[in-house]
ROZA-968157 format. One line per field, with one value per residue (C-alpha): x, y, z; chain. Coordinates in steps of 0.2 Angstrom, whole numbers, plus 5000, padded with zeros to 4 digits. Example, Ala and Ser with C-alpha at 12.3 -4.5 7.8 and 13.67 -1.06 7.14 Angstrom:
2
east [5062 / 5068]
north [4978 / 4995]
up [5039 / 5036]
ch [A / A]
This chain:
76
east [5193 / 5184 / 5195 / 5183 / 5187 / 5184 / 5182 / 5193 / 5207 / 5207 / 5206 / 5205 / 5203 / 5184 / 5191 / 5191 / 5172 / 5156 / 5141 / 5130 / 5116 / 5106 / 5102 / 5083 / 5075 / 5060 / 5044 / 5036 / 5027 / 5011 / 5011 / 5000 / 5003 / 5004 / 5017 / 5028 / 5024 / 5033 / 5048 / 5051 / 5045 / 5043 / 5062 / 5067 / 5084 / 5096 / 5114 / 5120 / 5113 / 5115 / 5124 / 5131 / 5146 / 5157 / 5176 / 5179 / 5195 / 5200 / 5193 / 5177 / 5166 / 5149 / 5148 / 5136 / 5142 / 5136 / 5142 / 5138 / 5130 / 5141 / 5159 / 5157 / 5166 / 5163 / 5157 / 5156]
north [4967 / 4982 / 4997 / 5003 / 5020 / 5020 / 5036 / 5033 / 5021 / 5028 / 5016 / 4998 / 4979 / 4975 / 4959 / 4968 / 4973 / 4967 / 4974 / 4980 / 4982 / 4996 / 5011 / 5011 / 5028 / 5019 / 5026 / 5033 / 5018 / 5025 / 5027 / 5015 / 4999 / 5007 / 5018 / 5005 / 4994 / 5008 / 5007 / 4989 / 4983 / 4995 / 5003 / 5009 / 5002 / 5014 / 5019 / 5023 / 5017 / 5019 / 5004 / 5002 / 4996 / 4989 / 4990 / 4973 / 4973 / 4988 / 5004 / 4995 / 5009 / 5006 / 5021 / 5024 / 5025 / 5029 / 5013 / 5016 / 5001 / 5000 / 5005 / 4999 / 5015 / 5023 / 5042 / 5054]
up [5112 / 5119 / 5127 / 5141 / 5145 / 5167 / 5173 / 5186 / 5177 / 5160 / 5145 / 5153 / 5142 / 5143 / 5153 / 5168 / 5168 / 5171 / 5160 / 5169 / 5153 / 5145 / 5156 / 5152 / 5160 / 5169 / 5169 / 5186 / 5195 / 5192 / 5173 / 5163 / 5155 / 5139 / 5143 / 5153 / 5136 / 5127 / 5137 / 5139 / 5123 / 5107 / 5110 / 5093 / 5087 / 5090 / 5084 / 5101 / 5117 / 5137 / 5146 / 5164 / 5167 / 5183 / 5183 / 5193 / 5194 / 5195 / 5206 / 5209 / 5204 / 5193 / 5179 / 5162 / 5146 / 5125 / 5116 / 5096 / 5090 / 5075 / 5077 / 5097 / 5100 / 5117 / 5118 / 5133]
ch [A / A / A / A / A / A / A / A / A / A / A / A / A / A / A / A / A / A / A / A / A / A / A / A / A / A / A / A / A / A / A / A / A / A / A / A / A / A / A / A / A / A / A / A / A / A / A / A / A / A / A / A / A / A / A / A / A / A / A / A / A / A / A / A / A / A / A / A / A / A / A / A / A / A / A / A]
């Protein structure tokens, strides 16, 4: 079981969220396919990534978190 630490709520079980998935930075609509390739596609695998995450039953509020791959420890 995952402790989710809300901004709002403090520590919570991971049962009341909803994971909202990684928080990809998007290119600008006008970038080439290459570039949006880049993004979408050839992401190196990473220790820690981004993710979005909603507190459901809680304060209702929708935040961004680092998760570390590894230890699933949250940072920041």
């Amino acid at each position: 079981v995952l402790l989710i630490p809300c901004p709002n709520c403090g520590e919570r079980d991971e049962r009341e969220f909803h994971y909202g998935g990684n928080a990809i930075r998007y290119p600008e609509l006008g970038e080439t396919k290459a570039v949006w390739h880049g993004v979408l596609q050839q992401r190196e695998c990473a220790e820690t990534i981004r993710e979005f995450w909603y507190h459901q039953s809680g304060c209702e509020c929708w935040f961004e978190i680092s998760r570390n791959l590894t230890t699933h420890e949250f940072e920041g």
